[in-house]
ZAKOLNU-894648 format. One record per residue (C-alpha): residue number from 1; residue in three letters; chain; x, y, z. Coordinates in steps of 0.05 Angstrom, whole numbers, plus 5000, padded with zeros to 4 digits. Each point is the difference from the previous one (the first is absolute). Layout:
# residues N
@seq = NUM; type = ALA; mol = A; c1 = X; c2 = Y; c3 = Z
...
This chain:
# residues 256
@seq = 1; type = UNK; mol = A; c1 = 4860; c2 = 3659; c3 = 7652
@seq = 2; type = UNK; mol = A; c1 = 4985; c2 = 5021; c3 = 4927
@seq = 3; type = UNK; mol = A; c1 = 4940; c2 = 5036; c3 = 5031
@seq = 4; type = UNK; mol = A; c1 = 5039; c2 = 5039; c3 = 5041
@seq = 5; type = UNK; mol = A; c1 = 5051; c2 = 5018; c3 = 4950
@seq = 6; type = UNK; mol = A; c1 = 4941; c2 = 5029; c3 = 4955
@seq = 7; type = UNK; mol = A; c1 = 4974; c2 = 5031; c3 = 5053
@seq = 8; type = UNK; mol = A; c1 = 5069; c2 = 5043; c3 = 5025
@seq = 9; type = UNK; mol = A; c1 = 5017; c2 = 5010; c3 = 4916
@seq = 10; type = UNK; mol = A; c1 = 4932; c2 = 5020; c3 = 4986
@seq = 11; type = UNK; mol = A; c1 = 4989; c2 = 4949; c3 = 4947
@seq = 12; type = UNK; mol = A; c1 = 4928; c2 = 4992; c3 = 4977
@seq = 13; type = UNK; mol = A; c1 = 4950; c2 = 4971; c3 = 5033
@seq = 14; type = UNK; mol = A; c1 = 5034; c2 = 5017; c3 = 5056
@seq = 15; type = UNK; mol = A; c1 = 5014; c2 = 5076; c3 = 4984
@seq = 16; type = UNK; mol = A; c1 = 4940; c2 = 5024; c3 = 5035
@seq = 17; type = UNK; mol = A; c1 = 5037; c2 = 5045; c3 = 5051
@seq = 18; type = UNK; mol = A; c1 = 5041; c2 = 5032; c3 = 4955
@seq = 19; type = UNK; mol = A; c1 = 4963; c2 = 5052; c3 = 4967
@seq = 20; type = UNK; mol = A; c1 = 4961; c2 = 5024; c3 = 5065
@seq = 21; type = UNK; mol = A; c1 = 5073; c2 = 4997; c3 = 5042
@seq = 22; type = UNK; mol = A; c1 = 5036; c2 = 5047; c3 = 4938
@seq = 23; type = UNK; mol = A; c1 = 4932; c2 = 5052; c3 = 4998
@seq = 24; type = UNK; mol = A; c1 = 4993; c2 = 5005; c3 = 5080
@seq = 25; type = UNK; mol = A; c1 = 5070; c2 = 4998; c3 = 5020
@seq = 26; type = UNK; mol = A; c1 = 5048; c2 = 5054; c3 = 5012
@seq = 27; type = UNK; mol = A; c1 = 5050; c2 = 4997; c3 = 4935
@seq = 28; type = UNK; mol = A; c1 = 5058; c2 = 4988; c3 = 5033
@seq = 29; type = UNK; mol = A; c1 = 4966; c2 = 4937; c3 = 5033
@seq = 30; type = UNK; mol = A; c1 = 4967; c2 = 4981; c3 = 4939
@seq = 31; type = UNK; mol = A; c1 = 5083; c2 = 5010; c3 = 4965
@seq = 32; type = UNK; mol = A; c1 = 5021; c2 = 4950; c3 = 5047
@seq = 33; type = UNK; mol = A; c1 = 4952; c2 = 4955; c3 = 4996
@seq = 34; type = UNK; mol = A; c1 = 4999; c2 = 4993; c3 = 4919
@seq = 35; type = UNK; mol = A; c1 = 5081; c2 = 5004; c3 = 5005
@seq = 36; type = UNK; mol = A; c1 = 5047; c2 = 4974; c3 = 5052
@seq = 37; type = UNK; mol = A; c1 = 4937; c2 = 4953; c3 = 5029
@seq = 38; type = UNK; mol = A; c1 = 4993; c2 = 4968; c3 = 4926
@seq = 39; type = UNK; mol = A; c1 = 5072; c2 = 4983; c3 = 4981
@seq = 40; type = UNK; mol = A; c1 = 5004; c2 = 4977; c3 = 5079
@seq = 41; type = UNK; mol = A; c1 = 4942; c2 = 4954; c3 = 4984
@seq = 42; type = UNK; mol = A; c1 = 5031; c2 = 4968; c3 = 4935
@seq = 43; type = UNK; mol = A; c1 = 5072; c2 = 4999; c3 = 5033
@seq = 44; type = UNK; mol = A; c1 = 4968; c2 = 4950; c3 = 5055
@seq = 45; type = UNK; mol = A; c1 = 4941; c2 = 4963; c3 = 4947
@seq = 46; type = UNK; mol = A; c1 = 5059; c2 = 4986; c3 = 4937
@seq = 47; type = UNK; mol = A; c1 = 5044; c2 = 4973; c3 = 5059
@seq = 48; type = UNK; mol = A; c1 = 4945; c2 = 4962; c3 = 5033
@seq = 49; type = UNK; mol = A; c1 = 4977; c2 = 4974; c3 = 4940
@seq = 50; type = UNK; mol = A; c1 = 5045; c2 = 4974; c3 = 4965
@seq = 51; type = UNK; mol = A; c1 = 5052; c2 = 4981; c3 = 5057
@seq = 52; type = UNK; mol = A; c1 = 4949; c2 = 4971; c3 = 5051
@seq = 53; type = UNK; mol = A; c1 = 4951; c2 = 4975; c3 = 4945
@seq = 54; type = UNK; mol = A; c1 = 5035; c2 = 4999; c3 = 4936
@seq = 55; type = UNK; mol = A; c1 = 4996; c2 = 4920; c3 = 4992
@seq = 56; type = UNK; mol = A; c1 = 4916; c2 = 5010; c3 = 4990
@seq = 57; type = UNK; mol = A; c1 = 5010; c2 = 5059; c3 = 4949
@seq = 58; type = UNK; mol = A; c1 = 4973; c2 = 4954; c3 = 4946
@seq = 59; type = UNK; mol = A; c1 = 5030; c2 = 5001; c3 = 4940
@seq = 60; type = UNK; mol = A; c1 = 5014; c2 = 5070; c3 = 4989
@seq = 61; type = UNK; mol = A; c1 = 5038; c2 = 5001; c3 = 4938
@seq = 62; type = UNK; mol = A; c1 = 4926; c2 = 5006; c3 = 4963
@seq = 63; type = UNK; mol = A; c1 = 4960; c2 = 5018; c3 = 5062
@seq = 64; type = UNK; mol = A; c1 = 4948; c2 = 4940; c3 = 4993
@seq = 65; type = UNK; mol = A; c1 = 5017; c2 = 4941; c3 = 5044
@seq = 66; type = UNK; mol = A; c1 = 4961; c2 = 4997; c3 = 5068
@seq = 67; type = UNK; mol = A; c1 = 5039; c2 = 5036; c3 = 5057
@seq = 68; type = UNK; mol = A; c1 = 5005; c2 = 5069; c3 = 5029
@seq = 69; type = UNK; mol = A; c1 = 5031; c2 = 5043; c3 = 4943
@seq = 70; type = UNK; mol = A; c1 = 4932; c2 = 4992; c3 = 4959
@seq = 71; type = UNK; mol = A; c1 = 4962; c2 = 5032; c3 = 5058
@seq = 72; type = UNK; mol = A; c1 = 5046; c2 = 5054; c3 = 4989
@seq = 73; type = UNK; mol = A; c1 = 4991; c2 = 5002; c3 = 4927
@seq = 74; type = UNK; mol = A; c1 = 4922; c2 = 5013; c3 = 5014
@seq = 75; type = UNK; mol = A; c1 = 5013; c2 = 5046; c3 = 5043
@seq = 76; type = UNK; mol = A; c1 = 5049; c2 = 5038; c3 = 4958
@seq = 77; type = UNK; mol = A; c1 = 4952; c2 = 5002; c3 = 4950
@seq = 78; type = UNK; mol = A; c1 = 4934; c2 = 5022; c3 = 5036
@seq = 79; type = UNK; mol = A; c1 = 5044; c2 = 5055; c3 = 5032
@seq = 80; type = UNK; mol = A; c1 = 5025; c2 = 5024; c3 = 4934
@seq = 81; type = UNK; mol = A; c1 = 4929; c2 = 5000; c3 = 4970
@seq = 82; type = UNK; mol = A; c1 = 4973; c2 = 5030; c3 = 5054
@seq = 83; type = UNK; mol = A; c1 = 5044; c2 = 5049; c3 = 5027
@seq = 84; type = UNK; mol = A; c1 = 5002; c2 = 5028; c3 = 4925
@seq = 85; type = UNK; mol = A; c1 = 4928; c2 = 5006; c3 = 4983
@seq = 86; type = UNK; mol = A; c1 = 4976; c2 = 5022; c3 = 5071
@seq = 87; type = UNK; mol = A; c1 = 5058; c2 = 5064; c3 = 4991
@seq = 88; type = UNK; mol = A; c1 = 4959; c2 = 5020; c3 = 4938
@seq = 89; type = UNK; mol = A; c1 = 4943; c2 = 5019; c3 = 5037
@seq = 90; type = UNK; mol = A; c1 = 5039; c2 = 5041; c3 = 5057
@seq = 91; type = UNK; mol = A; c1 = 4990; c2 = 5070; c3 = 5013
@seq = 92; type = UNK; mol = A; c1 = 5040; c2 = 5005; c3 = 5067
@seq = 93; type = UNK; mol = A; c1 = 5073; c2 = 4991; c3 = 4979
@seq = 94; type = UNK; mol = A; c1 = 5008; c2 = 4969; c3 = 5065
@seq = 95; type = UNK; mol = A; c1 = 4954; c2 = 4941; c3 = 4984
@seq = 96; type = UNK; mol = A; c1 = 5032; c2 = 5008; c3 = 4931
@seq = 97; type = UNK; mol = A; c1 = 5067; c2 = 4983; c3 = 5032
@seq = 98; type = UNK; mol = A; c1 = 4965; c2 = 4947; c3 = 5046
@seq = 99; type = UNK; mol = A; c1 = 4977; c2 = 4955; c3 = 4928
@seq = 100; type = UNK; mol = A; c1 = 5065; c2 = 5023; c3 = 4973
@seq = 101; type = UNK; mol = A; c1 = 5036; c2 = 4963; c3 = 5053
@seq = 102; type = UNK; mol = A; c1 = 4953; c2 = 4936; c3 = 4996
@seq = 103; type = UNK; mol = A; c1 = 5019; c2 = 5004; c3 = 4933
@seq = 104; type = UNK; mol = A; c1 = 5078; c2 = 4999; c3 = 5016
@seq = 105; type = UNK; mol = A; c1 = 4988; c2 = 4949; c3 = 5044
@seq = 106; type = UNK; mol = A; c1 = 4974; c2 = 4953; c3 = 4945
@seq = 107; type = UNK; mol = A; c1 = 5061; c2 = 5015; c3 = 4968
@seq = 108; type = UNK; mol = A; c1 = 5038; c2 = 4992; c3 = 5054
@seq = 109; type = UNK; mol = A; c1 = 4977; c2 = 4928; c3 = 5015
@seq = 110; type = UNK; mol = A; c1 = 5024; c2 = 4985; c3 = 4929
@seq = 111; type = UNK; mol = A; c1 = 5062; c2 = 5016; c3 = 5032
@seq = 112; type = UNK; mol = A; c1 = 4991; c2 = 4945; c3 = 5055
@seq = 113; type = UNK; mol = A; c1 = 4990; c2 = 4945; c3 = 4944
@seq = 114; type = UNK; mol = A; c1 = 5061; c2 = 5023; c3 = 4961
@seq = 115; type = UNK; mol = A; c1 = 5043; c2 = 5003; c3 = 5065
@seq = 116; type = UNK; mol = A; c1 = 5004; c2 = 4918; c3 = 4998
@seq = 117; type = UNK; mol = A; c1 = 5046; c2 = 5005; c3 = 4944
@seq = 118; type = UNK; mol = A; c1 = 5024; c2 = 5069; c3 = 4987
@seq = 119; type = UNK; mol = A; c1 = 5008; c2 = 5015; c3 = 5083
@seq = 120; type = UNK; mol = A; c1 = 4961; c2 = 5060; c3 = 5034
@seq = 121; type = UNK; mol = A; c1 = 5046; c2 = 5052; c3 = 4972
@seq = 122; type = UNK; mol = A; c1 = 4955; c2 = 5025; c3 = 4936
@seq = 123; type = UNK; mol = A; c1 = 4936; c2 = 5000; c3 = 5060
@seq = 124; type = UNK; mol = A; c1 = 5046; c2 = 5035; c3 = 5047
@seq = 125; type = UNK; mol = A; c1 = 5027; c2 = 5056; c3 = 4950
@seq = 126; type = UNK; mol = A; c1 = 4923; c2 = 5006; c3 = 4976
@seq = 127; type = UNK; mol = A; c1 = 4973; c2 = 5014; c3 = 5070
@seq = 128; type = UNK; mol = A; c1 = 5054; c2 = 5048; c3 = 5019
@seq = 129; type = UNK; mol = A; c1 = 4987; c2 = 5040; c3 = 4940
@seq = 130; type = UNK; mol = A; c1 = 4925; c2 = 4992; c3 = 5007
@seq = 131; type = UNK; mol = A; c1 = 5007; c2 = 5024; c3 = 5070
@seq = 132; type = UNK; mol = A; c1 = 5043; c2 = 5059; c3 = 4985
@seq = 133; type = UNK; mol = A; c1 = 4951; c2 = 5025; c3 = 4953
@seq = 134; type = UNK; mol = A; c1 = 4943; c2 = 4991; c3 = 5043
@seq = 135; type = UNK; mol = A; c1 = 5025; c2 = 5042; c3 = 5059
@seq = 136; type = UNK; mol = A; c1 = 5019; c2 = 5046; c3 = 4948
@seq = 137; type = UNK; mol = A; c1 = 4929; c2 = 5005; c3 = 4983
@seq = 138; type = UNK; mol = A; c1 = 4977; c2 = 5009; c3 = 5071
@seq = 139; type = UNK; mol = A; c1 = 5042; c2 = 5054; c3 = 5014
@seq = 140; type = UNK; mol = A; c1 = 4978; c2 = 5042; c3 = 4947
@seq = 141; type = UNK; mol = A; c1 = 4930; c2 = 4981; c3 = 5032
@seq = 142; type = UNK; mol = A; c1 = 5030; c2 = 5016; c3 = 5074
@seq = 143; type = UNK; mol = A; c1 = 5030; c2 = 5070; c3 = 4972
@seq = 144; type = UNK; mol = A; c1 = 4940; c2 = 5020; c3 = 4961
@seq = 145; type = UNK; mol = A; c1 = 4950; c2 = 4981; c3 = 5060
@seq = 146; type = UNK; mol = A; c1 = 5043; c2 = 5060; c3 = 5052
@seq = 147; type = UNK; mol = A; c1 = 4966; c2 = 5053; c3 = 4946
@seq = 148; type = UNK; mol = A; c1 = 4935; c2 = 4966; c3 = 4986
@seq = 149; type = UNK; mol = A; c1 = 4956; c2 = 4933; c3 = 4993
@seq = 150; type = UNK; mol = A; c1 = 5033; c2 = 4950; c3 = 4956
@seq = 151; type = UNK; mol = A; c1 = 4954; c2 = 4939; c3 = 4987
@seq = 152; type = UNK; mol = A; c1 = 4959; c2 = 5010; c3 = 4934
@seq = 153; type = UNK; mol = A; c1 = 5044; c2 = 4999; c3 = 4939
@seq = 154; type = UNK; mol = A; c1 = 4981; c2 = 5071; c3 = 4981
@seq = 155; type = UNK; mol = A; c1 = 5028; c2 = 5022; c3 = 5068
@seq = 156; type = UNK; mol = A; c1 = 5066; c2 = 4993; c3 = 4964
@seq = 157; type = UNK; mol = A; c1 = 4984; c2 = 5042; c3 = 4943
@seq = 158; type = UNK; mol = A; c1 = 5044; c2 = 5049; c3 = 4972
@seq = 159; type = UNK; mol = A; c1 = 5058; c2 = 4976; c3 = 5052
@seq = 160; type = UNK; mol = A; c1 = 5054; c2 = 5018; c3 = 4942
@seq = 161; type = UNK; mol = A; c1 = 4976; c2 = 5079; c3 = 5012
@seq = 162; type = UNK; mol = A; c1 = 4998; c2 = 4993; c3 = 5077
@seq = 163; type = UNK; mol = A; c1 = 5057; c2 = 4961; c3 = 5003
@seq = 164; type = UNK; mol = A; c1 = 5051; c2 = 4982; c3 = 4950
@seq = 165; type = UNK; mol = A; c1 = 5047; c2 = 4964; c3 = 5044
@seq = 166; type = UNK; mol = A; c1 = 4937; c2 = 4952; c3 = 5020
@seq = 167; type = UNK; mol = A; c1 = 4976; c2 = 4986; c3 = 4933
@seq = 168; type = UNK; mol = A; c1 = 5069; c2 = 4976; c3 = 4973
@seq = 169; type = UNK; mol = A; c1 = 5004; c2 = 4955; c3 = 5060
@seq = 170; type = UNK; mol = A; c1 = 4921; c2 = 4973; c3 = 4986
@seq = 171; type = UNK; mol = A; c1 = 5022; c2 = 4994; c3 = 4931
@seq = 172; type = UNK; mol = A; c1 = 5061; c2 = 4955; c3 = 5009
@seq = 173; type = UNK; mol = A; c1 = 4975; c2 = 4967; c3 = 5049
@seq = 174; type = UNK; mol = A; c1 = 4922; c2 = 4977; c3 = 4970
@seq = 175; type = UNK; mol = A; c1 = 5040; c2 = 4978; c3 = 4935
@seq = 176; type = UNK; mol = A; c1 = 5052; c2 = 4960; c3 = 5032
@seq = 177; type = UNK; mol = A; c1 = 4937; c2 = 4960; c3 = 5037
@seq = 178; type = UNK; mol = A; c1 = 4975; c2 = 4998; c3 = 4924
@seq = 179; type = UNK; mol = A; c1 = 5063; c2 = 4966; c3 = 4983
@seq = 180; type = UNK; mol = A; c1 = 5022; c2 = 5049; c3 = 4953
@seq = 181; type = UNK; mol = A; c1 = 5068; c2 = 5001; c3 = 4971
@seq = 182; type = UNK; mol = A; c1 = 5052; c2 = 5015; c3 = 5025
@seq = 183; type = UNK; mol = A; c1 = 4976; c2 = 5013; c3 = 5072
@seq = 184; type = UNK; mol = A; c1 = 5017; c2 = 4950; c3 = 5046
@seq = 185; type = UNK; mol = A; c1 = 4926; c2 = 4985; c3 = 5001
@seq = 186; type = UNK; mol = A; c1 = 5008; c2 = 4965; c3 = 4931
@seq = 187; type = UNK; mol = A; c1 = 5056; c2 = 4958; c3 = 5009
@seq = 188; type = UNK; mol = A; c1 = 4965; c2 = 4974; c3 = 5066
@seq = 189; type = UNK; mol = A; c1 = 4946; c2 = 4982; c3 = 4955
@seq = 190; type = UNK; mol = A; c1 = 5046; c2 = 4972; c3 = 4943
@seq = 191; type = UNK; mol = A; c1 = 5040; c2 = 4956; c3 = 5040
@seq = 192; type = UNK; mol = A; c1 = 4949; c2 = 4965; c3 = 5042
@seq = 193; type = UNK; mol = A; c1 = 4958; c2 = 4978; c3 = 4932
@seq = 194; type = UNK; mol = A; c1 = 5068; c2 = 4980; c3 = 4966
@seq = 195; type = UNK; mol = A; c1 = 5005; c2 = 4953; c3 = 5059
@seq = 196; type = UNK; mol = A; c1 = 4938; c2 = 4971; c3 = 4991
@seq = 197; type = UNK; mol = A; c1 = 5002; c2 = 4996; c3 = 4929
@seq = 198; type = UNK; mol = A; c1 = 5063; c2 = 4952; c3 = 5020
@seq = 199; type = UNK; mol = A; c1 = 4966; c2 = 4948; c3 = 5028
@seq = 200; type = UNK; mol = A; c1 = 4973; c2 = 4978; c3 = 4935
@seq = 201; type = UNK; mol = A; c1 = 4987; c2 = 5048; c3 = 4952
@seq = 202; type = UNK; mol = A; c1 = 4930; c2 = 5027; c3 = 4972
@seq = 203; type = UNK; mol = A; c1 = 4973; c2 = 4931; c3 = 4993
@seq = 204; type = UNK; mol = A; c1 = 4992; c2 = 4990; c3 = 5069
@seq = 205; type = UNK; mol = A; c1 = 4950; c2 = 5025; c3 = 5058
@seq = 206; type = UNK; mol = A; c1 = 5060; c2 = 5038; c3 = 5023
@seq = 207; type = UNK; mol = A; c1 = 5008; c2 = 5031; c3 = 4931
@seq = 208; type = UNK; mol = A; c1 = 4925; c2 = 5018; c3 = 4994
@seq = 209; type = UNK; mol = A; c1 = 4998; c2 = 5025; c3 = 5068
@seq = 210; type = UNK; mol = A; c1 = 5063; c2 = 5047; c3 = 4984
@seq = 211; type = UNK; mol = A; c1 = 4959; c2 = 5025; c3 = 4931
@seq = 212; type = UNK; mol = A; c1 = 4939; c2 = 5014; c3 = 5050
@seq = 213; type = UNK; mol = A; c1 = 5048; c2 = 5044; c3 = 5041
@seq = 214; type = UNK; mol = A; c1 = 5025; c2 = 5035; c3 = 4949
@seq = 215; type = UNK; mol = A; c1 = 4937; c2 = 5019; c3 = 4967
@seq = 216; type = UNK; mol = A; c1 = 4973; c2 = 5022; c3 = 5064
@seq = 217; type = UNK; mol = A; c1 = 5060; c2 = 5044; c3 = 5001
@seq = 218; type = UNK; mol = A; c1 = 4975; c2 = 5034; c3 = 4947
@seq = 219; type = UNK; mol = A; c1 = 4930; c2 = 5011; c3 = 5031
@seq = 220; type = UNK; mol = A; c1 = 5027; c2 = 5024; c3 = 5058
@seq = 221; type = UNK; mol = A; c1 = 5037; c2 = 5061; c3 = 4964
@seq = 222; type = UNK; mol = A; c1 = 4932; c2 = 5026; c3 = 4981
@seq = 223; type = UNK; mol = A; c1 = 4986; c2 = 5008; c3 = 5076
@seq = 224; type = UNK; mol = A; c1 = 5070; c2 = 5026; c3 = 5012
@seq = 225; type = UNK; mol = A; c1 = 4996; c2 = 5054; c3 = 4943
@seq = 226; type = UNK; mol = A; c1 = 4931; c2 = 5023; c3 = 5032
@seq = 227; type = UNK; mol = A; c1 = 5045; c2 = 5017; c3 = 5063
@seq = 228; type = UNK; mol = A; c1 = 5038; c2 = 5041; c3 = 4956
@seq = 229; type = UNK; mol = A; c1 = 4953; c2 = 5033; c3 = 4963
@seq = 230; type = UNK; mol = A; c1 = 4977; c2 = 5025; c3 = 5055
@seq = 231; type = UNK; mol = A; c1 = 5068; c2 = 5023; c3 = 5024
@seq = 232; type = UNK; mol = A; c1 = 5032; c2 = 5019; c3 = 4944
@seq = 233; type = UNK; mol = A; c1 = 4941; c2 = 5031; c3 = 4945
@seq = 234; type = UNK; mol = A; c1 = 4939; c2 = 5018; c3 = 5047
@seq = 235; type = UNK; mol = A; c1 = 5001; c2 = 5073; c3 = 5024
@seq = 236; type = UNK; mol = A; c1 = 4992; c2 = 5000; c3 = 5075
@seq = 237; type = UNK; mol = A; c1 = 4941; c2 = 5029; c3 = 5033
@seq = 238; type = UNK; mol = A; c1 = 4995; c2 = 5075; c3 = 5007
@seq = 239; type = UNK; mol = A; c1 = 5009; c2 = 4997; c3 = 5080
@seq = 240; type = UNK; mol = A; c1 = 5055; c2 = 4950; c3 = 4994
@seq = 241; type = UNK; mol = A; c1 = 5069; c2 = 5050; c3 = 5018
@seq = 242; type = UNK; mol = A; c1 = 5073; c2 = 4975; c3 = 4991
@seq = 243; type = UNK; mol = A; c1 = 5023; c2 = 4944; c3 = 5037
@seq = 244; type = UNK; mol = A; c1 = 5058; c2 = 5011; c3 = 5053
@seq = 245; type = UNK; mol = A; c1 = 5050; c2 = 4937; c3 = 5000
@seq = 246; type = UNK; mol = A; c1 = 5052; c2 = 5003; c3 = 5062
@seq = 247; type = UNK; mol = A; c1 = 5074; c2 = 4975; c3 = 4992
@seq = 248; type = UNK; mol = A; c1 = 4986; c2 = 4940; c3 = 5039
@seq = 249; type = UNK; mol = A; c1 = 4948; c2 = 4976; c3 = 4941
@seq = 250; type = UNK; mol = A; c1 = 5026; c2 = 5021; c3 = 4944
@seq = 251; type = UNK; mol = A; c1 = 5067; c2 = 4968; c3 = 5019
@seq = 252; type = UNK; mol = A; c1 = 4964; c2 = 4933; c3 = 5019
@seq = 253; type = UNK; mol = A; c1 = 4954; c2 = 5009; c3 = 4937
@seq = 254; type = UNK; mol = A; c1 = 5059; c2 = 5013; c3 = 4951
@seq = 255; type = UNK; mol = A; c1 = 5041; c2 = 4940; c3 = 5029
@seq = 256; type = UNK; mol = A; c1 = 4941; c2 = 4954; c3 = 4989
């Protein structure tokens, strides 16, 4: 069961899928997939776990005794190191995303240990948000792709000259999936590793394993802010025109 649950989050060592599914699929699949399929995923897996399974947790007030829930800890924390280190070397935003979202998922997965005590309502909130942000992102991808290629990171540059409307959207939405404040993104973030912090405090695997999360945070807005870069500094190529956005996308982009 846990093996399946990695597998549909895209939790390391079972994220292998995900950053071939984000490059090759069309972004509107790949939207769905890393939104509305995710929080789907954790809606069933928090239930599952801790309703039908709950009584072999383990002791998960310091993550340590034998049972499920320190499964889940490793896995939280391979995803977290992985999904953060492996975005550093990206130059396809898409696979950028792909790590980004193994990343989340680490996080995420914190949220499953923390939902014992503080219920799933800090993981819920933190998946909707993330999910938000990430079809955001895609649809800047989707709207950018009708004039042009949009896979390498430099294929966004200059996107604040071709289009202003996109590269507020981009901007808002890549810093609330940094956890920036105050986009929703952040208090996502904030709430979930208050949770776990709950459970007993920094002396405890829980507590360390919250710390790890939060300083991956902060490697992961290094990768974010070479999205933006990009997007925001970079001048775009001299064959790259202005970008037309129809009311349709700018109205779904804007409400995202």
């Amino acid at each position: 069961v846990l093996v399946a649950f990695g597998f549909k989050a895209a939790a390391a060592p079972f994220h292998l899928w995900a950053p071939d599914v984000y490059a090759g699929a069309p972004a509107p699949s790949a939207a769905l997939i890393a939104s509305a399929s995710k929080l789907a995923g954790f809606t069933l897996f928090v239930r599952l776990l801790w309703v039908g399974f709950g009584p072999s947790a383990g002791a998960h007030s310091t993550v340590s005794a034998p049972g499920w829930i320190t499964i889940v800890a490793i896995l939280s924390a391979v995803s977290l190191l992985l999904g953060n280190l492996a975005a550093l070397a990206q130059d396809n935003v898409r696979r950028l995303l792909a790590y980004s979202a193994i990343a989340h998922a680490g996080a995420l997965l914190l949220g499953v240990i923390a939902a014992g005590r503080s219920g799933p309502g800090p993981l819920f909130y933190y998946t909707a948000t993330y999910g938000l942000a990430t079809v955001g992102a895609f649809g800047v991808i989707a709207v950018v792709e009708r004039s042009g290629r949009c896979q390498q990171l430099t294929d966004l540059a200059g996107l604040h000259r071709r289009s202003p409307l996109l590269a507020l959207c981009l901007l808002v939405f890549v810093l609330s999936l940094a956890g920036i404040p105050p986009l929703a993104g952040f208090f996502g973030k904030f709430i979930v590793f208050a949770a776990a912090l709950k459970l007993g405090g920094l002396g405890t695997s829980a507590g360390w394993l919250a710390l790890l999360a939060i300083a991956m945070s902060a490697v992961g807005l290094y990768y974010y802010l070479l999205i933006l870069k990009q997007a925001l500094v970079a001048k775009p190529a001299a064959a790259a025109g202005p970008i037309a956005v129809n009311a349709w996308s700018a109205c779904a982009l804007v409400a995202a």
